[in-house]
C-alpha positions as CSV (number, residue, x, y, z in Angstrom):
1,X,-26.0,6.5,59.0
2,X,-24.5,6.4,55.5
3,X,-21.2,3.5,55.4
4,X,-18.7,5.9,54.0
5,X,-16.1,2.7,54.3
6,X,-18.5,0.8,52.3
7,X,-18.7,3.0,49.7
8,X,-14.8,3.6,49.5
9,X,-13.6,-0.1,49.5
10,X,-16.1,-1.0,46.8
11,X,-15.0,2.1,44.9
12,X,-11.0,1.8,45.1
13,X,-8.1,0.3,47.0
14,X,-8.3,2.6,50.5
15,X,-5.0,3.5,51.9
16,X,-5.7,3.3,55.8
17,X,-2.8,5.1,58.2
18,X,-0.4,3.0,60.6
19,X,0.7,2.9,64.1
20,X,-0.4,5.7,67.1
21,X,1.7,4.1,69.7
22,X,4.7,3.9,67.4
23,X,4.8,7.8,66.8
24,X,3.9,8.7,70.3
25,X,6.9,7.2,71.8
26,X,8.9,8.5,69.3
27,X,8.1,11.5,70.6
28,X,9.7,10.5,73.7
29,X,6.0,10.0,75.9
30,X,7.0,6.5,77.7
31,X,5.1,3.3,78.0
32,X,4.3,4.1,81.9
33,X,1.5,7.0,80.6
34,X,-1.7,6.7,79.5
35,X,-1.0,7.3,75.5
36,X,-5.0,8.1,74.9
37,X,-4.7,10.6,78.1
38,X,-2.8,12.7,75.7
39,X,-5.9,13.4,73.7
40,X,-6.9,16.0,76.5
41,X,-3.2,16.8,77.7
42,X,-1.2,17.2,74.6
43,X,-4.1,17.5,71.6
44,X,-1.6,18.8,69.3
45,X,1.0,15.9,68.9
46,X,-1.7,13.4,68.5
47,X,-3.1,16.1,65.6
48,X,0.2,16.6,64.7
49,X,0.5,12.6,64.1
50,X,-2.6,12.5,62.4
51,X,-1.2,15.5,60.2
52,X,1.7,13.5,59.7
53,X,-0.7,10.6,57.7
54,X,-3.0,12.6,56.1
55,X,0.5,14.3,54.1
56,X,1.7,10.9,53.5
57,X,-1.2,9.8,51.9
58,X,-3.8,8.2,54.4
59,X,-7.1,7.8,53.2
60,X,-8.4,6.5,56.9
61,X,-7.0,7.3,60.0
62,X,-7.4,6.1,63.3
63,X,-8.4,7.7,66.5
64,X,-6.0,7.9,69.7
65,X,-8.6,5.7,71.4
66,X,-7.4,1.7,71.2
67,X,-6.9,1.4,75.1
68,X,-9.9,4.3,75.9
69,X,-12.0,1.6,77.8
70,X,-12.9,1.7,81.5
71,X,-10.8,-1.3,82.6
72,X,-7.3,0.0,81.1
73,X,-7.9,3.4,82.2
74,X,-8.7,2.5,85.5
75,X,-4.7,1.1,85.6
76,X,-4.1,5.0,84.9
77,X,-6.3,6.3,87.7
78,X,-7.8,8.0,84.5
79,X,-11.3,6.0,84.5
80,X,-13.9,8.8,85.3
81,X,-12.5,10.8,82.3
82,X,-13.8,7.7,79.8
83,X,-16.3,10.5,78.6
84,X,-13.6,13.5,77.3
85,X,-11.2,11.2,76.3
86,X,-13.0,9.3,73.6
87,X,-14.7,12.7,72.6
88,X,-11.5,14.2,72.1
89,X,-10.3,11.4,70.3
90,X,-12.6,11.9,67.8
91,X,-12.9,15.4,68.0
92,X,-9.1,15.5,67.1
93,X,-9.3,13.1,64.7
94,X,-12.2,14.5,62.7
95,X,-10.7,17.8,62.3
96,X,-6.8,16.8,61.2
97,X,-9.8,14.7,58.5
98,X,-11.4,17.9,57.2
99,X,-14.2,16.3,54.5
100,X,-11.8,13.9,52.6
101,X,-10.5,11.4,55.0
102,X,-12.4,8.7,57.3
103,X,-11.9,8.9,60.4
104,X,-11.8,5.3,62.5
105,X,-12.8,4.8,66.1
106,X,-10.4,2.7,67.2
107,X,-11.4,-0.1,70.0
108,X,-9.4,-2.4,71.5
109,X,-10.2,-5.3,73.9
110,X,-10.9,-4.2,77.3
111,X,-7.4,-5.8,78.3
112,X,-6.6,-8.1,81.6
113,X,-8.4,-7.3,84.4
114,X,-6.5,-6.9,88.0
115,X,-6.2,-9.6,89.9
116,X,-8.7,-10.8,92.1
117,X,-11.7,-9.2,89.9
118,X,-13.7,-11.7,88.6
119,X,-14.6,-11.4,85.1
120,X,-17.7,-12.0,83.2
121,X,-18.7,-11.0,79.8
122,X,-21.2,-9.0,80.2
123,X,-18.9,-7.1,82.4
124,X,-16.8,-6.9,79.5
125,X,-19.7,-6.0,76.9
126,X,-20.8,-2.9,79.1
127,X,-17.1,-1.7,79.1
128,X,-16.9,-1.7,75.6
129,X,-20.3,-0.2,74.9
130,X,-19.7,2.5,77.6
131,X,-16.8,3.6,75.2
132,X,-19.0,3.0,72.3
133,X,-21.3,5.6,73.3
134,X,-18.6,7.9,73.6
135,X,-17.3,7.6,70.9
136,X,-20.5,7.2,68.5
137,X,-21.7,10.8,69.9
138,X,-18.6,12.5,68.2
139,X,-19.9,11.0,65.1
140,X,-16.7,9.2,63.3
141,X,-17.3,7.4,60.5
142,X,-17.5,4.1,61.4
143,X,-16.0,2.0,64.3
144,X,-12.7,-0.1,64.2
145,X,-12.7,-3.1,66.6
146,X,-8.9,-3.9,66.1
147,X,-6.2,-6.5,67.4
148,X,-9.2,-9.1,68.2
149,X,-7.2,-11.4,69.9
150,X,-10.2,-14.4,70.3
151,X,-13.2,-15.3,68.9
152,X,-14.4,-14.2,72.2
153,X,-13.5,-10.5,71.9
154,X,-14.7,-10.6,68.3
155,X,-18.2,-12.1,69.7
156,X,-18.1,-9.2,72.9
157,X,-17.2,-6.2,70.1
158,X,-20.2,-7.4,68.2
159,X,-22.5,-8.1,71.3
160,X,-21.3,-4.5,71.9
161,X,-22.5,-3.0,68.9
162,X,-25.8,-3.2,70.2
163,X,-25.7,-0.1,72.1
164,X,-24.5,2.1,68.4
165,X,-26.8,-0.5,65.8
166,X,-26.8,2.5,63.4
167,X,-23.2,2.7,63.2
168,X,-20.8,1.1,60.3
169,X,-18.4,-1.0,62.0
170,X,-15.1,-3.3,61.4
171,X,-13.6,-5.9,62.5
172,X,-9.5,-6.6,62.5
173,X,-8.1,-9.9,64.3
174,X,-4.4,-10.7,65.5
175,X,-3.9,-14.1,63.5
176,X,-0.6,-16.0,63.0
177,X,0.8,-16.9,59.5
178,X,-2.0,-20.1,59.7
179,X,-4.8,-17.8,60.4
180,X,-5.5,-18.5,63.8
181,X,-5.3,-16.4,66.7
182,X,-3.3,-16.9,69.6
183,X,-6.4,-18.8,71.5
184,X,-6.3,-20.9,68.6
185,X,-9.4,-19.8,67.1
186,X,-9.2,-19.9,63.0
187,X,-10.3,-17.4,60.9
188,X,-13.1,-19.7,59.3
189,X,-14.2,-20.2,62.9
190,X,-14.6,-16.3,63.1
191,X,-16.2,-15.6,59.8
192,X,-18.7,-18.8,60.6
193,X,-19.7,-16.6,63.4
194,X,-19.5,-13.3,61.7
195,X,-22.2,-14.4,58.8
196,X,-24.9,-15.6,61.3
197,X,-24.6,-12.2,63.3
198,X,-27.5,-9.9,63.5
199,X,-25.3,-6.9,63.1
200,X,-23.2,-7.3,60.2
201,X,-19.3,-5.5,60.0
202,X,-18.4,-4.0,56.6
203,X,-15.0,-4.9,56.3
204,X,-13.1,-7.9,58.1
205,X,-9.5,-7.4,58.3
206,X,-6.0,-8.5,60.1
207,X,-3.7,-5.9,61.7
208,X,-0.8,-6.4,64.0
209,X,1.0,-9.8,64.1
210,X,5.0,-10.5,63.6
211,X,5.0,-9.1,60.3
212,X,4.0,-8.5,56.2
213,X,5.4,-12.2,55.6
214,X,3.5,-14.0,58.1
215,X,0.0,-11.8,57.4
216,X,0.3,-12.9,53.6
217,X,0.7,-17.1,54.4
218,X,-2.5,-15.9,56.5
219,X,-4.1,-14.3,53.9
220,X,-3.8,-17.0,51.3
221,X,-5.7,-19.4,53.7
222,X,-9.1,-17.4,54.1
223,X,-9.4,-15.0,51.4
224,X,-11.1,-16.8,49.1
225,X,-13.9,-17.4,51.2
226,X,-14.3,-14.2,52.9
227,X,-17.4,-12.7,52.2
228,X,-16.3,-9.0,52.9
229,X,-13.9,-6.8,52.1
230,X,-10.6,-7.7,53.6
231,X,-8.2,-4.7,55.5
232,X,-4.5,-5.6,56.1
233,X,-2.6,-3.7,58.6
234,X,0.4,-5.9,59.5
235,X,3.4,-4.5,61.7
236,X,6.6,-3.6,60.9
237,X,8.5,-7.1,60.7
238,X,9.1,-8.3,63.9
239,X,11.6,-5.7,66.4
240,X,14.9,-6.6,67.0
241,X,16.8,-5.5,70.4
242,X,19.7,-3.2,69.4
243,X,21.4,-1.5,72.1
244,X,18.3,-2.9,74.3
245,X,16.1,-1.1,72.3
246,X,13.5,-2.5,69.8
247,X,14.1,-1.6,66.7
248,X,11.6,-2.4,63.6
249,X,13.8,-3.6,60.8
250,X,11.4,-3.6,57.6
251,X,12.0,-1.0,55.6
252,X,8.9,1.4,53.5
253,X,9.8,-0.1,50.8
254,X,9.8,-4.2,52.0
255,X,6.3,-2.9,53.6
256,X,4.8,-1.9,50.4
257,X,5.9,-5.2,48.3
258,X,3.9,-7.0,50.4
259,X,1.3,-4.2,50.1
260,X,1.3,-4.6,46.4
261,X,0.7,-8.5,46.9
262,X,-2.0,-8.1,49.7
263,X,-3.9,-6.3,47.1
264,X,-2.8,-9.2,44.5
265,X,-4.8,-11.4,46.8
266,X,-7.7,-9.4,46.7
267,X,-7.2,-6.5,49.9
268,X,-9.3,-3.6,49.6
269,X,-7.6,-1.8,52.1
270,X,-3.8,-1.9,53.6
271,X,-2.4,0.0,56.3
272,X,-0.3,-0.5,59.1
273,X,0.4,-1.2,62.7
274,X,3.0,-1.5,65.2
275,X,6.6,-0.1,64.2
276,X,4.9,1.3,61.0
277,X,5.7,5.1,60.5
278,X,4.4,8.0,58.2
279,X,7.1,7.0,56.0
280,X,5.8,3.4,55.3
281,X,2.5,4.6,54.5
282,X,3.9,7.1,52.3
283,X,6.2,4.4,50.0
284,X,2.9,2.9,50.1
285,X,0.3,5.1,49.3
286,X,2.2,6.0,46.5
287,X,2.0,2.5,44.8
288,X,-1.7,2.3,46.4
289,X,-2.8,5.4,43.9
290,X,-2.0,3.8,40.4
291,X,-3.9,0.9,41.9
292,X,-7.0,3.2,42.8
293,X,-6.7,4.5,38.9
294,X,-6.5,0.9,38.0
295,X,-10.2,-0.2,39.6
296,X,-11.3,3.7,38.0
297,X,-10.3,2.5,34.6
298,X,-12.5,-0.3,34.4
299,X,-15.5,1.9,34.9
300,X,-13.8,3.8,31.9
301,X,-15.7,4.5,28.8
302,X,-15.0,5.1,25.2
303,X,-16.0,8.4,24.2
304,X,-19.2,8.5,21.8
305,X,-18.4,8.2,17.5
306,X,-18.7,11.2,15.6
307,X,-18.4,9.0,12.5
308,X,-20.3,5.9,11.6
309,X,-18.4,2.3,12.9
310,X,-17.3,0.1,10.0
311,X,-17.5,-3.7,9.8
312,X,-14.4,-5.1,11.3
313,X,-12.8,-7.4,9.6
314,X,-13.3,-11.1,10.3
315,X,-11.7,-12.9,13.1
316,X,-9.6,-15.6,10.4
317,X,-8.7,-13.0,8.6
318,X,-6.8,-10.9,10.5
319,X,-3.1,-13.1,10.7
320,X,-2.5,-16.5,10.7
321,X,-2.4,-17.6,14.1
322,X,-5.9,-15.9,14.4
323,X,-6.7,-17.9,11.3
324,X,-5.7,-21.2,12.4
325,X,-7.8,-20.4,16.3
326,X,-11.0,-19.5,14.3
327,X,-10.9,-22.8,12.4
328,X,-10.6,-25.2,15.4
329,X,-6.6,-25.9,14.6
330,X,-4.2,-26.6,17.9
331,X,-1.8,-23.7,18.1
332,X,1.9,-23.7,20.1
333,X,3.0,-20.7,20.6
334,X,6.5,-19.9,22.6
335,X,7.2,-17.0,24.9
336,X,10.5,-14.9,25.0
337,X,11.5,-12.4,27.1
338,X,13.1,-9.1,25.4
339,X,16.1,-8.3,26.8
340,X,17.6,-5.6,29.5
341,X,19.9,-4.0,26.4
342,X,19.2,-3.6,22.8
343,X,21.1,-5.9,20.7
344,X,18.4,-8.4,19.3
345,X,20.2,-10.7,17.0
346,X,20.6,-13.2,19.7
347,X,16.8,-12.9,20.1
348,X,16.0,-13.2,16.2
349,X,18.1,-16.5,16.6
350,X,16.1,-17.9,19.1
351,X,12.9,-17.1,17.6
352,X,14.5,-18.6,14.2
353,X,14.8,-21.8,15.9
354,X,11.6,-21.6,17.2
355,X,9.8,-21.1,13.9
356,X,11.8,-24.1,12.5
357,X,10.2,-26.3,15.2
358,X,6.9,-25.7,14.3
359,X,5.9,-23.0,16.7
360,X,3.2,-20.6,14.9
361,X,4.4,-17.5,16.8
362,X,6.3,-16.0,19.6
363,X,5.3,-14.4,22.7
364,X,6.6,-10.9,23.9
365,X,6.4,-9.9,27.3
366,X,6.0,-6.2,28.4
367,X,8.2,-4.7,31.1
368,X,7.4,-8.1,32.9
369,X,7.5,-8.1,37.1
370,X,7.9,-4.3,36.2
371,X,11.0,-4.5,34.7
372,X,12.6,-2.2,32.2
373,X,14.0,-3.9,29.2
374,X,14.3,-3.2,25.1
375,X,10.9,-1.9,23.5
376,X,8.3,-4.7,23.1
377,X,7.1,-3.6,19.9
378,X,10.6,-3.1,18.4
379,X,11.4,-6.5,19.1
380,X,8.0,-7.9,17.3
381,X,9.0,-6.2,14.6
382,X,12.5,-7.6,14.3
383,X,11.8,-11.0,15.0
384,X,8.9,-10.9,12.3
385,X,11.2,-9.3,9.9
386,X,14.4,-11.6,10.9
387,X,12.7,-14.7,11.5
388,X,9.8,-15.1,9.4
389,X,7.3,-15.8,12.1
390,X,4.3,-14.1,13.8
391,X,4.6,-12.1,17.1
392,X,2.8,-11.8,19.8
393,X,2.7,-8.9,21.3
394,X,2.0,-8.2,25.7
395,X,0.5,-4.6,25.9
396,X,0.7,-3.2,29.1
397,X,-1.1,0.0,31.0
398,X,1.5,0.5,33.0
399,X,3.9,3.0,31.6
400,X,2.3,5.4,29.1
401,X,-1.0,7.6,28.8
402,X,-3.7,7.2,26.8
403,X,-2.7,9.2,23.8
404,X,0.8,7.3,23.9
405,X,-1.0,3.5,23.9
406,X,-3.2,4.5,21.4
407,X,-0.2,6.3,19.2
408,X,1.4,2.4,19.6
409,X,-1.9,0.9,18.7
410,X,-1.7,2.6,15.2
411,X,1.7,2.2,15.0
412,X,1.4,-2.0,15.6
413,X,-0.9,-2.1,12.7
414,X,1.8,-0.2,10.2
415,X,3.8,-3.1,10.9
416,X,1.9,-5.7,10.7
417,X,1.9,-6.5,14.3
418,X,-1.5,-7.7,13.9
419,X,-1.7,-9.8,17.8
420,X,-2.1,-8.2,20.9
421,X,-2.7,-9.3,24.2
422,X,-3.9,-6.8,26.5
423,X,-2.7,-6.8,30.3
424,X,-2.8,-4.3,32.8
425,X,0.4,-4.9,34.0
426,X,2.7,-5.2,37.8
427,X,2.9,-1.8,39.4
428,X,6.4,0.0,39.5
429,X,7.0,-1.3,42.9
430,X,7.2,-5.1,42.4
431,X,10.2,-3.9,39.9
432,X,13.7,-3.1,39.7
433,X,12.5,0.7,39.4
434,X,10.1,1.1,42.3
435,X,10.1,4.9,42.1
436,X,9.0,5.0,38.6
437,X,5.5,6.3,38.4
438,X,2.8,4.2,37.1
439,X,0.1,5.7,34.8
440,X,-2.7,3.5,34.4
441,X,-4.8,5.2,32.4
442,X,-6.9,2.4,31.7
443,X,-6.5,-1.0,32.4
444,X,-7.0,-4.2,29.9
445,X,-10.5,-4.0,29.5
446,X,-10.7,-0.7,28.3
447,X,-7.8,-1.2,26.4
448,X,-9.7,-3.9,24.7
449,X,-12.4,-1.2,23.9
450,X,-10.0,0.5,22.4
451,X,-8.6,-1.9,20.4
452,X,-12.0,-3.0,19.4
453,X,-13.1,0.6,17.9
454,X,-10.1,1.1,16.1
455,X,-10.8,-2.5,14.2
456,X,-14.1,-0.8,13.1
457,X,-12.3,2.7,12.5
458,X,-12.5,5.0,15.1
459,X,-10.3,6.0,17.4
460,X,-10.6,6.6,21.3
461,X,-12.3,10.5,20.7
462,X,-14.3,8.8,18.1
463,X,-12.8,10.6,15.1
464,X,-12.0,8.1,12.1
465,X,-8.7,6.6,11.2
466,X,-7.5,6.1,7.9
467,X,-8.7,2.1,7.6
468,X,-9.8,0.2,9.9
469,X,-6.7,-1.5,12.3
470,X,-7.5,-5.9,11.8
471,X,-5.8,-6.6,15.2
472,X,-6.6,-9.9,16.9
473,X,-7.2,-9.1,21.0
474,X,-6.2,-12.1,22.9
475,X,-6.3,-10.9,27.3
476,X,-4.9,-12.4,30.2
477,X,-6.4,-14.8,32.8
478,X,-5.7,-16.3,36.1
479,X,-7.9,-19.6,36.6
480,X,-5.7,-19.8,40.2
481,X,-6.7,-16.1,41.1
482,X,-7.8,-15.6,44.7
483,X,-11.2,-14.0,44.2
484,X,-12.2,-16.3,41.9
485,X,-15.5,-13.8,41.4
486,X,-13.8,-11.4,40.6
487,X,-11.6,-12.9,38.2
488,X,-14.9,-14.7,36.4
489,X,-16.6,-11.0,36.5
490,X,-13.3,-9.4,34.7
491,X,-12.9,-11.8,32.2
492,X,-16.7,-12.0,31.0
493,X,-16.2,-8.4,30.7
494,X,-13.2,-8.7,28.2
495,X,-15.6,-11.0,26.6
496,X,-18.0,-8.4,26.3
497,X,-15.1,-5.1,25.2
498,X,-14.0,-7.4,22.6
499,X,-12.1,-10.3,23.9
500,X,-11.1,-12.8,20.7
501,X,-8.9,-15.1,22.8
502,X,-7.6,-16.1,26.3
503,X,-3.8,-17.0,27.0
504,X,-3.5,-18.2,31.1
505,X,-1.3,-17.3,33.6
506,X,1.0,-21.0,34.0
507,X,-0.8,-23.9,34.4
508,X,0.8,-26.7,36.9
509,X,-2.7,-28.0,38.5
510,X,-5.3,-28.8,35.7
511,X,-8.5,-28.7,38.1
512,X,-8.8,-24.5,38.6
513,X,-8.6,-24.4,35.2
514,X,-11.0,-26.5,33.9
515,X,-13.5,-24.7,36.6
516,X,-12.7,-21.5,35.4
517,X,-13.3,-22.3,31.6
518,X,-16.7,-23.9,33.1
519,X,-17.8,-21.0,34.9
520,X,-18.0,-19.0,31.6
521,X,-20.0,-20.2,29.2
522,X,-17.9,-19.0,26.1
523,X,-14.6,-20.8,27.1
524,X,-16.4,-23.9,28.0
525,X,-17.9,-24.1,24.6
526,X,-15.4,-23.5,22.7
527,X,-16.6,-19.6,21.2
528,X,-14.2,-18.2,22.9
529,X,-10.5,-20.0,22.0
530,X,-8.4,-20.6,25.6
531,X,-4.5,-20.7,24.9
532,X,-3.0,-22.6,28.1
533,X,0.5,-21.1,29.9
534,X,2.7,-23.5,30.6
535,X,5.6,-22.9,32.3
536,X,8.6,-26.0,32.4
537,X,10.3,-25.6,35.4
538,X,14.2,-25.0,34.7
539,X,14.9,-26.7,38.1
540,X,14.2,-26.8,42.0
541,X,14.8,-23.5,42.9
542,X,12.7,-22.3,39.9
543,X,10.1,-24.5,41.2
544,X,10.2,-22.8,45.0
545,X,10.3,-19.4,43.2
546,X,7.1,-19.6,41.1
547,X,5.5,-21.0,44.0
548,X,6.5,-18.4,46.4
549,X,7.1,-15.1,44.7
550,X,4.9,-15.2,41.7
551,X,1.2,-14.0,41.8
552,X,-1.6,-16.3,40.0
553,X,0.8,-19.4,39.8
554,X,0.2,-22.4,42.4
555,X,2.3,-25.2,41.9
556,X,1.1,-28.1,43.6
557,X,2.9,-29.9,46.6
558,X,3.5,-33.0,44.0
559,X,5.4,-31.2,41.9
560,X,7.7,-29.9,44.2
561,X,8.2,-33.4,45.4
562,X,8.9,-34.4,41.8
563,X,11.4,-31.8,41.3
564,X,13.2,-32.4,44.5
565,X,14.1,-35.6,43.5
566,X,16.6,-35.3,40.8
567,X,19.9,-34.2,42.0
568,X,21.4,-32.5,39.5
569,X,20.2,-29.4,37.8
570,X,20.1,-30.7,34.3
571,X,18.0,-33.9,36.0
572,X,15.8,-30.8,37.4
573,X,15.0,-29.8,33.6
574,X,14.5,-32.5,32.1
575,X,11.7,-33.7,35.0
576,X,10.2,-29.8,34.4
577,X,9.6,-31.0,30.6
578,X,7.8,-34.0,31.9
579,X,5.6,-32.3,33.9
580,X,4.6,-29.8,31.2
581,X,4.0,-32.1,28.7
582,X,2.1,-34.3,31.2
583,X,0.4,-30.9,31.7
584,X,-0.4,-30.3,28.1
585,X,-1.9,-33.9,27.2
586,X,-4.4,-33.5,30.4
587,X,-5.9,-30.4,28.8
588,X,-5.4,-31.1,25.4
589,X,-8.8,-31.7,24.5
590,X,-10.0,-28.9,26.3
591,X,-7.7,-26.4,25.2
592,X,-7.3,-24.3,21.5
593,X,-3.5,-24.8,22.2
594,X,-0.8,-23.9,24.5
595,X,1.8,-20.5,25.2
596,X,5.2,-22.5,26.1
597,X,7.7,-20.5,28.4
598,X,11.4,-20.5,27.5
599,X,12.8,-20.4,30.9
600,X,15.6,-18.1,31.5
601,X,15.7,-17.7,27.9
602,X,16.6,-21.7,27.1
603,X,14.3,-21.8,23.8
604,X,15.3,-25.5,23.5
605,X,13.8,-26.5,26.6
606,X,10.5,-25.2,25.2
607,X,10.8,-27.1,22.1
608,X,11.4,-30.3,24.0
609,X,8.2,-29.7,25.5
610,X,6.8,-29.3,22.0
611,X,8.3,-32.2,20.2
């Protein structure tokens, strides 16, 4: 049968629903009944809950059918109504769906047997399979085998799967924040056994678990060699008795944070589980969608010219920072963050000093981490007019449509803003404004079409500008990203929109990077200029915060040793510019220069590094 689940997590970020037992007891039905007996008892709360995450913005949901098996019934005296109960499940499930939503088969393990009964697995296999068929002649869209709490029940759901081989199916595991469940099998150990299966899952994923925090630690263990896509459904924190009752304590908003940096680390899909609500999936869902436009955008096209393309002008001719890449000079560049008001001078200052030092232009960030602060492109244009050096400027997706990015486009090249690096950008909700909407209309390769058509005088509807725009396209990359494939597919694709220079995310541990520059032949060689981040760290606590908090940055375990050493602050700083220059002289020859971070706005300590 056709792997609808397939099709969706390679086509977007899939938004799956959260917990079935949470809402029920909400809705005061106690732990002593059978919660999938309501399927045939009371139909219309569990389509009601259904309902409930479809509104909210559920692109899967889940069938009332986790403890449907013929052992955990059997505790219910409910065991020769296997049959109807999983039918209805789906039955429910499928028509709450309608044509636009999955629906998910849920199956659990088959639980702990009475006592005295002595088990054996293909005891256990039948079980399972006897729901299978069950559930397989509703016809659901695939089946979820979730809250794995073994190897073993992963190798029994898969055994399982034997009696429904036409049939798309998941796995999702229990794990720890080091990736093990609680038998202590890793989640290396799984996969090992996943690959050399004759029946293959389509996704893998982790669901349950004590919480966002604990799932992410897990994530960032096995991600990077997961060969499929990964779901995340972690609970609600971990409850907290209040008045004797549990009470789940993370809020939608926590939950989706940690949704926004599952997908960071490469998720396809995020949901939730226990103590999650409709309300968490909506917070979520609604940061999910710009996402989903994201991945859409880099399928995005240019339309076709109605007017002949002109020559662009040549790379060293287009400013002089472009100039001095293009002829094999080492550039240092600086970065400076606007700021949250609109009084520049202090800015200009600060730039001033920096173009005294020797810097050949300055870095602008663009709503950085999401955050709101004085126009980017203002502030090129009064630092280049104040203190006589080049700019350049972050672009980012985020915040404005089409027609506004390309009206800004135009509007750089009146004034000379003749450096761009193009970035897609954080999504509202890692920000200070999380219910800001984000538009991402297209994200930084398409931008780079863009950019690349107006240099040859046409704009995004192919009609022709006035001249041709001589803007030099630098892009971002992240030689510590997760999926590593990925990152190596993006970026040959920049290469391929336009791309005239890379600047890094920061660089503390030389190795990824020199293996990304060698994994595309155009950085390795040189054709392509590579302009290193490097970030000195202003002190401890910065150091635990870019290691912790900020996406694409890893700072090694010997650097945090080296910057927990000093004991004063100021000793912190100074051990931060050792380690970026140390930084900068290990790539030096490998590198066409370096972007230098001014730390909380401390231009100095970035001209230390320099000097």
């Amino acid at each position: 049968m056709p792997d609808k689940l397939k099709n969706a997590l390679e086509s977007k970020v899939v938004v799956f629903d959260g917990a079935m037992g949470t809402e029920i007891y909400r809705k005061n039905y106690f732990v002593n009944t059978s919660y999938e007996n309501l399927c045939l008892t009371a139909p219309h709360v569990i389509a009601g809950i259904h309902e409930s995450y479809i509104d909210a913005g559920a692109e899967v949901i889940t069938t009332n059918s986790y403890g449907a098996n013929f052992n955990k019934l059997s505790k219910f005296g409910l065991a020769e109504k296997l049959t109807e109960i999983n039918c209805a499940a789906v039955q429910i499930a499928r028509k709450a769906a309608g044509d636009s939503v999955l629906v998910a088969a849920s199956v659990g393990p088959i639980g702990d047997l009475p006592q005295g009964t002595v088990y054996t697995r293909s005891n256990a296999v039948a079980m399972i399979q006897e729901q299978l068929r069950a559930l397989a002649a509703e016809s659901p869209d695939f089946i979820l085998f979730e809250t794995m709490r073994s190897l073993a029940d992963v190798e029994i759901a898969v055994a399982a799967m034997n009696a429904v081989p036409d049939f798309p199916f998941m796995i999702s595991v229990q794990m720890d924040s080091s990736a093990e469940t609680a038998t202590g099998d890793s989640a290396a150990a799984i996969l090992a056994f996943l690959r050399k299966s004759e029946l293959q899952p389509t996704a893998f994923g982790m669901n349950c678990g004590s919480g966002p925090e604990a799932m992410l630690t897990a994530l960032e263990k096995f991600a990077h060699h997961c060969p499929y896509p990964i779901v995340v459904q972690p609970n609600a924190g971990t409850p907290k008795n209040v008045d004797n009752r549990m009470i789940y304590m993370s809020s939608p908003e926590y939950f989706t944070t940690y949704s926004m940096r599952f997908i960071a680390l490469g998720a396809r899909g995020v949901g939730g589980c226990c103590g999650t609500t409709p309300d968490h999936i909506r917070d979520m869902a609604r940061s999910i969608n710009p996402m989903a436009k994201i991945e859409k955008a880099a399928k995005s096209h240019v339309f076709e010219t109605a007017v002949p393309l002109k020559d662009p002008v040549p790379t060293a001719e287009k400013s002089a920072l472009a100039r001095k890449l293009a002829t094999g000079q080492w550039v240092h560049t600086v970065e400076i963050v606007p700021p949250q008001g609109y009084l520049l001078a202090q800015t200009v200052e600060k730039s001033k000093l920096c173009a005294e030092a020797g810097f050949d232009a300055v870095n602008i960030p663009d709503g950085p981490r999401a955050s709101s602060r004085v126009s980017p492109l203002v502030t090129a244009c009064k630092i280049q007019e104040g203190a006589g050096i080049e700019t350049i400027l972050h672009f980012c997706c985020r915040d404005k449509n089409l027609i506004g990015m390309q009206a800004d486009l135009l509007g750089c090249a009146a004034m000379n803003i003749h450096n761009i690096l193009f970035i897609t950008g954080d999504p509202p909700k890692l920000g200070d404004y999380p219910f800001a909407s984000g538009v991402f209309d297209m994200d930084s390769i398409g931008m780079v079409r863009i950019q690349s058509r107006l240099n040859r005088g046409a704009d995004v509807a192919g009609k022709a500008i006035d001249a041709p725009t001589k803007t030099f396209i630098a892009v971002g990359a992240d030689p510590n990203a997760i999926d590593m494939e990925r990152e190596i597919r993006r970026s040959r694709e920049k290469i391929d929109a336009g791309a005239e220079a890379f600047i890094t995310q920061p660089v503390f541990d030389v190795e990824p990077l020199l293996r990304f520059m060698d994994a595309i032949p155009e950085l390795r060689d040189g054709k392509v200029p590579l302009i290193a981040g490097i970030w000195p760290l202003a002190s401890y606590r910065n150091a635990e915060f870019m290691k912790n908090e900020v996406p694409g940055v890893i700072v090694p375990d010997s650097v945090m040793i080296r910057m927990a050493e000093p004991k004063t602050k100021e000793e912190q700083r100074l051990v931060g510019i050792e380690i970026a220059r140390e930084a900068i002289a290990s790539i030096r020859n490998r590198v066409a220069g370096v972007q230098i971070s001014a730390p909380f706005g401390n231009v100095n300590t970035a001209i230390a590094v320099m000097k």
